[in-house]
N, C-alpha and C positions, 0 to 999 in steps of 0.2 A: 556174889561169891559162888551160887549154884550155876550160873552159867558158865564161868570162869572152868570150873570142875570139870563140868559136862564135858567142855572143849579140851581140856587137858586131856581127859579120860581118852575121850577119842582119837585123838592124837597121838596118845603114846598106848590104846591096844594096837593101834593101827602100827605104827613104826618099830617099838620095841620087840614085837617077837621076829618081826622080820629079821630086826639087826642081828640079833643072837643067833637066831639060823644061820644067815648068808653070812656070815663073818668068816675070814679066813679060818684053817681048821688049826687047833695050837701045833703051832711045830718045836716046842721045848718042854721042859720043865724046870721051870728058872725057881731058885731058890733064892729069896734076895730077903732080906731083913728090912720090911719095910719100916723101921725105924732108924736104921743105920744112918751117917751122916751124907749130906743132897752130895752128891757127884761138883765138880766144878771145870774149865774149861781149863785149859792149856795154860789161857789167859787168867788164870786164879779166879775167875770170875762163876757165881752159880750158874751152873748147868739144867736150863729147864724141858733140853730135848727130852722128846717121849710122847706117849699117849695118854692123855687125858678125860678122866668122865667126873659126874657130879657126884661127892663123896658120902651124899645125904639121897636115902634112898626115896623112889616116887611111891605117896602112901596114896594109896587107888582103894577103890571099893568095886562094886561090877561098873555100874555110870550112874551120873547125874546124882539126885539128890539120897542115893542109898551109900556117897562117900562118907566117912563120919566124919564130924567136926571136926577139926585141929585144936589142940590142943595151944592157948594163947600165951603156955610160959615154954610152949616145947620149940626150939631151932627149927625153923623155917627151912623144908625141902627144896631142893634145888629144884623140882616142878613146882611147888609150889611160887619159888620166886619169879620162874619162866611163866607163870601164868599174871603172878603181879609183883612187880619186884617190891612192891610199898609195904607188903606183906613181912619183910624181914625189918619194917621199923615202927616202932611205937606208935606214934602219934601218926603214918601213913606219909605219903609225900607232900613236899609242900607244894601243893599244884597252886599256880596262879588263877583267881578264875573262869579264865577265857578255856585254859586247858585243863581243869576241872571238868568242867561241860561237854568239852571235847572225847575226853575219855568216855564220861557217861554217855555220850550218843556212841561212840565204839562199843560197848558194852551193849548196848540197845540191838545197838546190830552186832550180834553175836560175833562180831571181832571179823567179821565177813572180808572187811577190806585189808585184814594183815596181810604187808608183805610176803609171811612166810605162806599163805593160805594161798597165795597167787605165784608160788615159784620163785617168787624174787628175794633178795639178800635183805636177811630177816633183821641184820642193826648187828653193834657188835655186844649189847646186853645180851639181847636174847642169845647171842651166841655161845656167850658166859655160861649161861642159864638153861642150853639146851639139854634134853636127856641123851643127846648122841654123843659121842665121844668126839676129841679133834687133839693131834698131833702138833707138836711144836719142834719147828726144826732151828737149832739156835748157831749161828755164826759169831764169828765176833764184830761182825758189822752189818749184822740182822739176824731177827728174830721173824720167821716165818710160821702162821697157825694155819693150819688144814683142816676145815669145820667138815666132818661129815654131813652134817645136816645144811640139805641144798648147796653142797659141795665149795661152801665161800672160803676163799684164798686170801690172807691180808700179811701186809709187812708191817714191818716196827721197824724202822732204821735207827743203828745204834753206833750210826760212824761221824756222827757227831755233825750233822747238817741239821740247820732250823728247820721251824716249820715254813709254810709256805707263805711267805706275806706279801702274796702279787695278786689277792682277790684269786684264790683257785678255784676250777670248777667243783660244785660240792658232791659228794661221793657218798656211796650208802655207806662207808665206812670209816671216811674221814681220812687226815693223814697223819700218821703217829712215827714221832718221833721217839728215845728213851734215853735216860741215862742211867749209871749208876752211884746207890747211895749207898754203900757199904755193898750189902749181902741181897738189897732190892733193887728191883730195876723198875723204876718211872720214866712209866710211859705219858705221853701227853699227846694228844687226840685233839685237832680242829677240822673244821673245811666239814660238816654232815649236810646233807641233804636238808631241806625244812618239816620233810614228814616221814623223818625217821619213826619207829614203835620199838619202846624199849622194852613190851611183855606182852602178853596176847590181848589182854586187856588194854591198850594200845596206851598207855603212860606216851607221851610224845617228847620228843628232842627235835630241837629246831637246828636253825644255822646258827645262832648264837651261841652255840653251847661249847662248852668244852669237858673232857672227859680224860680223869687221870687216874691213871691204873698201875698199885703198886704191885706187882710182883715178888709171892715169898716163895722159898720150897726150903721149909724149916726145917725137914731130913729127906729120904729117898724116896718114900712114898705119896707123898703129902705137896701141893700146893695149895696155897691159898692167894688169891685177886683183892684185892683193897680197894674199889671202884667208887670214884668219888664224880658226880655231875655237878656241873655251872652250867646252867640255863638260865641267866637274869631274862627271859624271853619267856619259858615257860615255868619255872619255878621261882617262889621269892625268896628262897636261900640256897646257895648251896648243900648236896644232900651224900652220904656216901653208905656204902653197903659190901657187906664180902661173901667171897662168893669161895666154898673150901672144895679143893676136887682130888681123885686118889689116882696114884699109875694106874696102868693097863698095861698089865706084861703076857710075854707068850700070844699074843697075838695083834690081828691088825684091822686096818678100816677095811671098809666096802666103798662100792658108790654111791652116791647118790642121783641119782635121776629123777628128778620132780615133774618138767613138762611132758617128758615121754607118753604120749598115750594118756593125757590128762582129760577126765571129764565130769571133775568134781566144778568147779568155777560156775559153770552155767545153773547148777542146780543151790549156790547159796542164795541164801534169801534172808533178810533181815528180820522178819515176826514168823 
């Protein structure tokens, strides 16, 4: 858990003051009733365009072991879940043993070999779960997310095609199809990669997995993710967790540029 911290910690003095700086500068002053009722489309359908952050704030301390406990009956921060999503359920995940162990030597190695620590497309949990903000541009025959964090781009096709059942190439992000059910839109996610990391803490999702994600925005300000994993590969039950996040009005993302001029890589080290 103190490692977990440490690494969070670092990570987000590292990125969040940047973001808040270099953000565009507001160009409104939007008054909006963020309880009012969620916007909807043309198509009568909820409306989830807009920007997006995590609605539970990051409780930090300076670093490492001076963060203070968390508190075991308090809701789980949205860093806190980005660092271990298991942290938002009781009894922890149901790891299989093989990826038990696996975790634990990721944790060993201070999370050295995450995706997101090498530039590359961090999983669509952690993307959930990041403190950066990300953009949801919604059509009526897709749903497009724009992760600020390591600039990752994913579709959700919502025009009523399967998913892929021709053995596809596997993808860090899978391929997601959605529909809807009343007022939610289920999403359903196959085709990942085998070494996907669902948190920093490297929680793993294999190719067997599949990942379904309902979609609320119960008034204008407010969504909530309903994310449920099947890993008979790496979990022995199915497991689900949600994840609440709030608009972002009056203003907009940055970029992200990860490998630019990068010379952290060579200096990790596992002890």
């Amino acid at each position: 858990m103190k490692t977990m911290f440490r690494w969070i910690a670092r990570v987000t003095v590292l990125l969040l003051p940047l973001a808040l700086r270099a953000q565009w500068p507001p160009y409104a002053k939007t008054r909006v009733d963020l309880t009012a009722p969620a916007p909807k489309t043309a198509e009568g359908k909820r409306d989830f365009t807009g920007i997006w952050r995590n609605s539970q704030p990051a409780r930090l301390g300076d670093f490492g072991d001076r963060i203070p406990p968390r508190d075991p009956n308090a809701t789980p921060t949205g860093l806190e879940m980005f660092g271990d999503i298991g942290t938002s359920m009781k009894d922890g995940l149901p790891l299989q043993p093989w990826a038990a162990e696996l975790k634990k030597k990721r944790m060993a190695d201070f999370s050295k070999d995450n995706p997101d620590a090498h530039c590359l497309p961090m999983g669509n949990m952690q993307f959930h779960t990041h403190p950066q903000p990300r953009k949801m541009i919604q059509t009526r025959d897709l749903l497009v997310i724009l992760y600020e964090g390591n600039a990752g781009v994913r579709q959700i096709f919502l025009d009523g095609r399967p998913l892929p059942a021709n053995d596809p190439e596997p993808w860090w992000y899978g391929y997601s199809t959605a529909k809807w059910d009343g007022d939610t839109l289920v999403a359903e996610t196959i085709g990942f990669r085998d070494d996907v990391w669902l948190d920093i803490n490297g929680s793993p999702l294999t190719s067997a997995g599949k990942m379904i994600e309902r979609f609320r925005r119960p008034n204008f300000g407010n969504l909530e993710i309903e994310i449920t994993v099947d890993d008979p590969k790496a979990y022995t039950k199915p497991w689900t967790v949600t994840v609440k996040q709030t608009i972002v009005l009056d203003n907009e993302m940055i970029e992200f540029i990860c490998a630019e001029n990068e010379k952290d890589v060579r200096h990790m080290q596992s002890k």
